[in-house]
N, C-alpha and C positions, 0 to 999 in steps of 0.2 A: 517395697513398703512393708512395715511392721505389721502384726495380729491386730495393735490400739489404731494404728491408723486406719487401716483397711477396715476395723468395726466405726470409725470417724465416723470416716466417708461415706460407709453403709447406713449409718443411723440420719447422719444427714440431711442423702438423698430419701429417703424414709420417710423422715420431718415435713419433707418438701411434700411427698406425693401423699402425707397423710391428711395435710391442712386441705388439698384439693379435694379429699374423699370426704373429709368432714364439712366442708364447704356443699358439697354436693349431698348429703346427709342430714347435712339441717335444710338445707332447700325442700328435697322432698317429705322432712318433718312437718312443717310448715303448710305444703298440700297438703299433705292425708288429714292435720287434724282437721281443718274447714271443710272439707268433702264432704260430698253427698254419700249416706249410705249404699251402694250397691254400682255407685257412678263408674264410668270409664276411668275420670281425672282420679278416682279414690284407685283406681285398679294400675292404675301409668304409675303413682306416684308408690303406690307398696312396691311395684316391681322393679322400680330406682331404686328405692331404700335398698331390700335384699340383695340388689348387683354392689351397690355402695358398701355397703357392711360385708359380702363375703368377699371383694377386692383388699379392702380393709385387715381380715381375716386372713388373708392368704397372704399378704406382702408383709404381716407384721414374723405369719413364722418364718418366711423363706429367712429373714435375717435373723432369727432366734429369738425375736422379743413375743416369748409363750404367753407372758401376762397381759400385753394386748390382743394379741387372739384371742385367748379366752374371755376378755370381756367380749370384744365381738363378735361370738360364738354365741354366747348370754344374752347378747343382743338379737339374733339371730333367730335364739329361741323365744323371745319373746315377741317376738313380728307373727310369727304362722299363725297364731291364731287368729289376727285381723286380715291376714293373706285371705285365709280358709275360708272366714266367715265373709269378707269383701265389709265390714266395718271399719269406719272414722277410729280413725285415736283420741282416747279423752284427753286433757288440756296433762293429767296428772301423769299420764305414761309420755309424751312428749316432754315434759320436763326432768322426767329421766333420763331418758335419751340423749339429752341436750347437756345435761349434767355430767352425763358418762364421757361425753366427747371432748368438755370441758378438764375432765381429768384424764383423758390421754393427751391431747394436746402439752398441758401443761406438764406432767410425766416426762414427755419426748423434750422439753424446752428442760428441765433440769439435767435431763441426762445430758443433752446435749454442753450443756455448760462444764460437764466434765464428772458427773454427779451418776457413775453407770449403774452402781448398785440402791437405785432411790429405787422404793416399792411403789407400784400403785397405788392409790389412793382405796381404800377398802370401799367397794360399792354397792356392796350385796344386799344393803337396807335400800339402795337403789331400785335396784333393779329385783326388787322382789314382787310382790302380786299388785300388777296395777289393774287389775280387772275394774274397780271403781265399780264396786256392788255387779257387774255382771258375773252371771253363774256360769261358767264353763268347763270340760273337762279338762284336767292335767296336759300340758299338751307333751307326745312321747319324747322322749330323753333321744337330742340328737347325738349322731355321732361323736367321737373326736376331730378337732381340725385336724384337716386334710391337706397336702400342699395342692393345688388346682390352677392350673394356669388361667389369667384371664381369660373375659365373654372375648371373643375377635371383637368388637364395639370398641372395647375400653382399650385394647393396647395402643401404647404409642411408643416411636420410635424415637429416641432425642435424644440430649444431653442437657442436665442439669447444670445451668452457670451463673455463679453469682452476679448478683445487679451490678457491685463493683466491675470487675471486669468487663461487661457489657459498657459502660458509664467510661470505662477506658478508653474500647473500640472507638465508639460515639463522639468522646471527643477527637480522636483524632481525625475519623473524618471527617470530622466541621474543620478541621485545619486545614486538611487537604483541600476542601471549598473555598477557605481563604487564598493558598496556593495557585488555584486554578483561574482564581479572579486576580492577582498580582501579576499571571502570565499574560492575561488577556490585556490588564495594563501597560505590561511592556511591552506588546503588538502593538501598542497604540502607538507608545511613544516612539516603537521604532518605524512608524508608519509618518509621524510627524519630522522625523530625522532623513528619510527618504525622499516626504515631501521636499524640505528644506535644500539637499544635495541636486534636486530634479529641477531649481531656481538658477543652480551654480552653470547651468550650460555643461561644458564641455571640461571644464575643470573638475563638476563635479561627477562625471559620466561615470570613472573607474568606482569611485568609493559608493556610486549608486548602484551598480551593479554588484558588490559585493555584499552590499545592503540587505540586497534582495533575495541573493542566495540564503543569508542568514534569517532573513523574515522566511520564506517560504519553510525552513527548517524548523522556525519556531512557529507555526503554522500547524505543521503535522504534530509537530511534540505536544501544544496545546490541547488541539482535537483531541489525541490520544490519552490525555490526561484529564482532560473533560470527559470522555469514553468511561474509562476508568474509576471518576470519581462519580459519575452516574449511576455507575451499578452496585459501586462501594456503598451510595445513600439509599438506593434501591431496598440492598441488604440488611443494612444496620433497621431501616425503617421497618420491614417486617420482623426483626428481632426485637427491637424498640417499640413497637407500640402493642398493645393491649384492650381488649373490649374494656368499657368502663362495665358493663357486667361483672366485673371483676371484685369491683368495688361496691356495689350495689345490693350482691346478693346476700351479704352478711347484715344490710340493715334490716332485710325482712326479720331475724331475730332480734337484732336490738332494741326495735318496735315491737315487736310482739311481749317482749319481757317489761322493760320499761314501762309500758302501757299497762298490763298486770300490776306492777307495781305501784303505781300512783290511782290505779282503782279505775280505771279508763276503758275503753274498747277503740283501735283504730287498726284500719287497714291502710296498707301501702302498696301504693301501685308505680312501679315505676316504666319510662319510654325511652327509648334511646339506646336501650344497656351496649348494642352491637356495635355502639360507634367505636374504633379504635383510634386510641392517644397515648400519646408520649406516655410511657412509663412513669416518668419522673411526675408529670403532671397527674395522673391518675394516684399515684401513690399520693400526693398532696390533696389530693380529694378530700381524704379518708376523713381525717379531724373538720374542716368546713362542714361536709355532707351529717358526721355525728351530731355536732352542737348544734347544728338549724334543725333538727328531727327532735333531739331533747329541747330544747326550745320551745319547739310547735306542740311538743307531748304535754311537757311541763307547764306550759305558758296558753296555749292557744287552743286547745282543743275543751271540751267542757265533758266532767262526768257525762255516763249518757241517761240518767234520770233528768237534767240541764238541761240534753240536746233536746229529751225529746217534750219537755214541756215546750224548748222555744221550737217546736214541728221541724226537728230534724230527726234525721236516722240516726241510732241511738250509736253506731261504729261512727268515726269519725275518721275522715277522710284524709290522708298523705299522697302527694305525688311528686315526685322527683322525674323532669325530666328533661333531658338532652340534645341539643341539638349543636349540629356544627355548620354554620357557615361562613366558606371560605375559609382562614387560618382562626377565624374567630369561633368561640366555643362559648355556647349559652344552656346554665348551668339553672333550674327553674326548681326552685323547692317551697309548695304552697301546702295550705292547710284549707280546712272548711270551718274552722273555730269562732272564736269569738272577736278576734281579729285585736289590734293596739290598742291601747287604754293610754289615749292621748291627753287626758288629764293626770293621769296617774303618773305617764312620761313628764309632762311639765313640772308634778311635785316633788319627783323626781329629782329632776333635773337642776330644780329651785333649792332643794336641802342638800343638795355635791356641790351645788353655784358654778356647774357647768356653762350657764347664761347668765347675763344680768337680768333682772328684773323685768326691763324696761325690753330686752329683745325675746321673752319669753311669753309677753305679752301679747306682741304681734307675732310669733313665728308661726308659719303652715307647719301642714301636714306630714310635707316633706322634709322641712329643717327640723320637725322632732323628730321623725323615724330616723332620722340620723344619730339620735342621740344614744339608741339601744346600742350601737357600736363603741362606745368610748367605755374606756379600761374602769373598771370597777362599777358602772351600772347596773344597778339590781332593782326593780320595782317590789321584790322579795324584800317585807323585814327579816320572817325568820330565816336559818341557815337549813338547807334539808340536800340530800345528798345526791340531789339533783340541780338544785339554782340555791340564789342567793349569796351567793360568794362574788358578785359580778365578774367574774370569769364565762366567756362563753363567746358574746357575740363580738366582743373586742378580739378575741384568736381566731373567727374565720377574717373581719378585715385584715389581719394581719396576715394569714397565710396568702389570700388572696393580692396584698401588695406583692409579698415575696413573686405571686406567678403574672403581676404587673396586669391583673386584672381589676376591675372594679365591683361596687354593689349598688343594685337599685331595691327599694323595698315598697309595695302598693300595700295596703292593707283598709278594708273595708269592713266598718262593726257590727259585729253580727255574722258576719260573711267572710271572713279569713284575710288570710295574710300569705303573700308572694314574696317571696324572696328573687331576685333573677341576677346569679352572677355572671358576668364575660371576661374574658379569658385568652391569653393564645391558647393555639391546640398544642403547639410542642415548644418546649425551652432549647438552648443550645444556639445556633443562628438563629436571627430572624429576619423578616423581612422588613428593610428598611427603605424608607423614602431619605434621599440626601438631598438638602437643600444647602445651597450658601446665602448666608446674610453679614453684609462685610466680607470681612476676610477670614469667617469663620465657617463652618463646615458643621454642618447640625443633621445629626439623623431624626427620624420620626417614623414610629412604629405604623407600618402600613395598616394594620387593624384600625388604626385612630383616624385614618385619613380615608374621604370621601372621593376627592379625586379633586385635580388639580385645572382651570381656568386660566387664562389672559384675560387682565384689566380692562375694559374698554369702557369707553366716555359715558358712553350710553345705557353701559347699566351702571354705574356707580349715582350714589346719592349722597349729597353731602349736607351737613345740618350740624346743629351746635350741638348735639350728641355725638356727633364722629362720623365717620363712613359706613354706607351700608352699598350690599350687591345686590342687583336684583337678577336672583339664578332660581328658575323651575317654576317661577309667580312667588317665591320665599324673597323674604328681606333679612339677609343676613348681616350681622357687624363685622366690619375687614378689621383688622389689626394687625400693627406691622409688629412683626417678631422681632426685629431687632431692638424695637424698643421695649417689648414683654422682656426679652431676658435682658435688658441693660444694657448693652452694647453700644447705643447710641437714643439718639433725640427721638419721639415716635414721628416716623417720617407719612405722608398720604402720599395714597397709590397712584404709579403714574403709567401713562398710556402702554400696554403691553406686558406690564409687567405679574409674575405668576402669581395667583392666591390658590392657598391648597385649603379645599375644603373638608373642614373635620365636621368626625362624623356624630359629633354630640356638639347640645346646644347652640345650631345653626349660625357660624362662626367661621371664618375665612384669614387665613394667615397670609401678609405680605413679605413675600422672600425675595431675594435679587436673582436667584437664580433657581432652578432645576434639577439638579443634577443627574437624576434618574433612580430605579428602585435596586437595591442589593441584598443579597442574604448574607447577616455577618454578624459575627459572633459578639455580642456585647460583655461588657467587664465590668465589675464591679467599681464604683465611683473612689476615686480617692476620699481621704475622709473629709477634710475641707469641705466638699461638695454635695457630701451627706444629707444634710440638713435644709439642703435647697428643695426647694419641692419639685422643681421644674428640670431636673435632671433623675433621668433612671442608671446611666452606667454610661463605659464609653466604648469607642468601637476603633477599630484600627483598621486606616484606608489602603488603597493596594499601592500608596509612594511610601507606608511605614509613618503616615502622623494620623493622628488622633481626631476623632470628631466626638463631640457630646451627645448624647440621645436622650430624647424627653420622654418627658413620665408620661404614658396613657391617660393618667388620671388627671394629670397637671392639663393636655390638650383636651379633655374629657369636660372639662371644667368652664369651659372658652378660656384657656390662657387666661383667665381673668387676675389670675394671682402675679403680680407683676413683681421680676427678679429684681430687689436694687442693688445698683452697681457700686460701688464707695464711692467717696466723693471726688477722690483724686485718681486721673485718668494719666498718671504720669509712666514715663517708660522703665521698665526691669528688664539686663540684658542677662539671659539665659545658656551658659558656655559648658555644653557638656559633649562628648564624641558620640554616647549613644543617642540615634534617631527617636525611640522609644521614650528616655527618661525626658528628652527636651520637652517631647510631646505633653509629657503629663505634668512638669512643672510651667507649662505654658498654660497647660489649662485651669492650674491653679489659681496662678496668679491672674489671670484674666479673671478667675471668679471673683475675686477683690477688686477687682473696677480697672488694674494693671494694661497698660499695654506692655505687650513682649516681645520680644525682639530674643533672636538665637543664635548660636556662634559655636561650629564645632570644634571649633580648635583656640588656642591661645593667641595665636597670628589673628586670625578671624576678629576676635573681642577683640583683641588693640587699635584694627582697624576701625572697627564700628564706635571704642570709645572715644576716638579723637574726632567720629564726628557728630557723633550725636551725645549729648547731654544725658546721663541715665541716673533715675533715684535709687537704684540700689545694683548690685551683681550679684547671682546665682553661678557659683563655678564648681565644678566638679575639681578634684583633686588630681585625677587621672587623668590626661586630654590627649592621649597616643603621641604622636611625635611633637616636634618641638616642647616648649615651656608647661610644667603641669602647671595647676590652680596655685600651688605655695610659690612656684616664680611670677607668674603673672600678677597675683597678689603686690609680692614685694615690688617690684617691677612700677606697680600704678603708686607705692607708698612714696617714691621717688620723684614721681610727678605734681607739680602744683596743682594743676588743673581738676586732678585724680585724686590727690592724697585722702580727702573726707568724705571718700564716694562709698559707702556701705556695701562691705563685703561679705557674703555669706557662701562659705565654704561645705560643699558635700562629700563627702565619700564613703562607698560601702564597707569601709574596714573602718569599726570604732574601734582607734587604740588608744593608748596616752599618748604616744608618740605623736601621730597625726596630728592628734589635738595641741599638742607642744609647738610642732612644726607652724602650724594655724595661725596661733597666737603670734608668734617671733614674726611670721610674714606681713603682721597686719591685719588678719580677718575679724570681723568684728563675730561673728559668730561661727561655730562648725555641728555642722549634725550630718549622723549617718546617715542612708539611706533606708533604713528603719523606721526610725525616726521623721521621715518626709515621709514613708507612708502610713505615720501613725496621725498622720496631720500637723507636722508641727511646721510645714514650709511658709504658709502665707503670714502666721502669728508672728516666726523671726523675724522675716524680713519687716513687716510693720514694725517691730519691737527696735531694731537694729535703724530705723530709718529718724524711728524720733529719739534715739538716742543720738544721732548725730545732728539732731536738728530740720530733718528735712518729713516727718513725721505722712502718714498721706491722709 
């Protein structure tokens, strides 16, 4: 490795270990200035400062960076005398301090962009006499930095690795978790083929016995790979996760400034900080937990000449705080302020014409506090460089879908305002309940489910409002899922059959079947499906097809939002060799009301179109052996039965050629496969179906 490199990678790791010392730095700035004169908490927190700043001190020269030393040096000297004396820091010498950190940080962030000769920021008008009228002596001129090895407390022993890398690992043992549930699958199925052989008597005796030598084989290989990827998850998961302290302890300054700034007084207290979470999750924190504290600063807390005429304490109160249970994570950020200005919200509301009239009139509580989340709401006329831009509460709902969590908002006037969001605890797999309804295969995020029931006679209640359960002395509404997402007619529940209880808005799902709970990796939705509200992504089962998984927020809601299906339920055969792409353009087209049908090969389609009638063809250009899509194509043009059956042709190479090919064959349309995951599959074949007349 070269001189520039080797100083990179020194600066770096530098970068890394300086944001933790300044992190630790403002923490203890933060104690010492609220202490008590003479206190123990004022004497703990000088003597964190002094280890923080000469670590600070010592790791900045070991690498030759002498100009953060010496501010930290400068720093150093300026601490002894509230060491000496056991005195508080004025508000005016912590804002030095906070300042000087804010320009090493930033220093290290340009050099590190490749910028090696940037100077320090000049601080010396900083860091000059904060005594703030106390009279003190000179304090004596300390030494020069010294190189000093860390207190024994502070070392540690590790290696610095980028979150990318880590975000590699991770995924791939979520794959291996997939792998390890595909083998379990073919135990099964080789346990169902053993069954079957153990019917044949004596014919089947030899090939069951062979069976079982290879089941027993695949047996150990599983365990051992189940072994394996236990301790693989084991690992990753103490590399992966992270105290939310992590995240937490930077807002005790953001509050603390912010609050100064708008002329305010509030303390923050936060619980929880020790819980550790996904990385990824805690990093997604950071912007939600911001904008609800500027929010609550800006918006909800009152000067304290305010508070104290309405007889409160004149600081105002912040608490953020955490809890986790089971995979569910509750994210709680309230204030003691003045709470929502629910007329304000209505006029609000009235001059954007986010409501009509006539539902602004009647709406609760509830359905305004909703309203503080939508893009561009601002009860602010003016613009001030804190609010009024209505940017804010619309980017935590948004991050918050991103982590497939929800918000709930109480707020009481006079008395403050709660925020409480939930959440998984970690992205990557998750835990899924699999149900089938029809022929379809629907995951549903175990956080959203309560637990699952058999139908019986005797607690069901029927009535011209619909079906209700009677589970715990609660009257819950059953609804069949098949007919929430379209599928079919809304079917009532019959004797034995499963309702899975979700755990918002006391509301019970009827499915056909069970299938039990898995941890599995969800995928982003094709675009078609985007817009659905009742899908979150899709998941892939351990035979290689695809199932749908719903939104939290959608089962969160009672299902109440009903998918419609289009209006034609007519069949589309689906002819590709990979198991995967079938998968995803079945799922498409079943979003458009389609039935589908699949055919891996060219042989396969010819069979199935001479017996069934179909409105359109999906083919792949590729189909492995025999006939690709341009012979099958030409093939059906020859046919009468066939000839004006709507052909939409796929394949991953956009040429001219292909597309030349396409045409001469008879397709009525060709798209890449690009192109089908930029959304354009379900719009073709529509497009392609009433050009030939048969329109759905």
């Amino acid at each position: 490795m070269d001189a520039d490199a080797l100083l990179r990678d020194l600066l770096r790791g530098f970068s890394t270990e300086a944001q933790g010392l300044c992190q630790r730095i403002t923490k203890a700035l933060l104690k010492v200035e609220g202490a008590a004169q003479g206190s123990e908490a004022l004497r703990a927190g000088l003597d964190e400062l002094a280890r923080a700043l000469h670590n600070l001190k010592g790791s900045a020269a070991t690498i030759g960076l002498h100009d953060v030393a010496q501010l930290a040096h400068q720093l150093e000297d300026q601490l002894a005398p509230f060491k000496s004396e056991l005195r508080p820091m004025p508000a005016a010498t912590v804002d030095a301090y906070l300042k000087s950190l804010d320009g090493i940080l930033e220093i290290l962030k340009v050099r590190l962009q490749g910028n090696a000769a940037a100077a320090l920021p000049n601080l010396a008008s900083v860091l000059g006499d904060q005594e703030q009228g106390a009279t003190r002596p000179a304090a004596p001129p300390s030494p020069p930095p010294t190189l000093r090895q860390p207190e024994p407390e502070q070392e540690q022993d590790g290696w610095r690795i980028g979150s990318e890398q880590i975000g590699v690992v991770l995924t791939q043992v979520e794959r291996l978790r997939e792998v390890r549930l595909h083998l379990e699958e073919r135990h099964r199925e080789l346990a169902r083929i053993i069954a079957t052989a153990s019917r044949q008597g004596a014919a089947g005796a030899e090939l069951r016995a062979s069976l079982l030598v290879a089941d027993r084989a695949l047996q150990v290989d599983a365990a051992e790979t189940a072994e394996v990827v236990e301790a693989l998850e084991e690992g990753a998961k103490a590399i992966c996760t992270t105290p939310v302290e992590t995240v937490l302890a930077p807002l005790q300054r953001l509050v603390r400034d912010l609050a100064r700034q708008l002329g305010k007084e509030a303390k923050l207290s936060t619980v929880g900080g020790e819980i550790a979470l996904d990385r990824r999750v805690v990093e997604a924190l950071k912007g939600p937990l911001v904008q609800l504290l500027r929010n609550a600063l800006d918006h909800g807390l009152e000067r304290p000449q305010e508070r104290e005429r309405a007889g409160k304490h004149r600081v105002g109160a912040l608490v953020v705080r955490v809890e986790l249970v089971g995979n569910l994570v509750f994210l709680e950020v309230s204030d003691d302020g003045s709470g929502l200005d629910l007329e304000r919200i209505r006029a609000t509301a009235a001059t954007e014409g986010l409501l009509s009239a006539e539902k602004l009139a009647t709406a609760g509580a509830a359905e305004l506090h909703q309203l503080v989340f939508h893009s561009g709401f601002s009860t602010r006329k003016e613009v001030t460089g804190t609010s009024g831009r209505g940017v804010g509460l619309d980017v935590v709902r948004a991050e918050l879908a991103r982590l497939q969590g929800q918000i709930e908002v109480q707020s009481t006037p006079g008395q403050g305002t709660r925020f409480t969001l939930s959440f998984p605890a970690k992205t990557g797999n998750s835990p899924l309940l699999l149900v089938r309804v029809a022929e379809h295969v629907v995951g549903m995020p175990m956080h959203a489910v309560h637990g699952v029931v058999a139908a019986r006679a005797e607690k069901l209640r029927f009535g011209r409002s619909g079906t209700q359960l009677v589970h715990e002395g609660q009257l819950l509404d059953v609804l069949d899922l098949g007919g929430r997402l379209g599928i079919r007619a809304d079917l009532p529940p019959t004797e034995g059959q499963p309702l899975v209880l979700l755990c918002a808005q006391g509301q019970a799902l009827a499915v056909d079947e069970v299938m039990g709970e898995r941890e599995l990796a969800v995928r982003p939705l094709p675009e078609e499906l985007r817009s659905l509200e009742a899908y979150q992504g899709l998941t892939q089962l351990a035979r290689g097809e695809l199932a749908v998984v719903l939104r939290p927020a959608w089962l969160a809601s009672g299902a109440a939002a009903r998918v419609e299906a289009a209006a034609s339920a007519r069949a589309v055969l689906v002819v590709d060799d990979s198991l995967t792409t079938r998968a995803i353009h079945r799922t498409v087209l079943e979003s458009g009301g389609f039935v589908v049908h699949t055919a891996a090969s060219a042989a396969q389609a010819f069979e199935q179109l001479q017996r069934t009638e179909y409105a359109a063809l999906v083919c792949d250009i590729s189909l492995g052996e025999g006939l690709d899509g341009f012979a099958l194509t030409s093939t059906l043009r020859t046919k009468p039965a066939m000839r004006h059956l709507p052909v939409v042709l796929v394949s991953s190479h956009d040429t001219a050629e292909d597309r030349r090919r396409g045409t001469e064959a008879g397709a009525d349309a060709f798209l890449s496969k690009k192109e089908c995951a930029a959304g354009r599959l379900l719009a073709e074949v529509m497009q392609v179906m009433a050009r030939r007349g048969g329109a759905a």
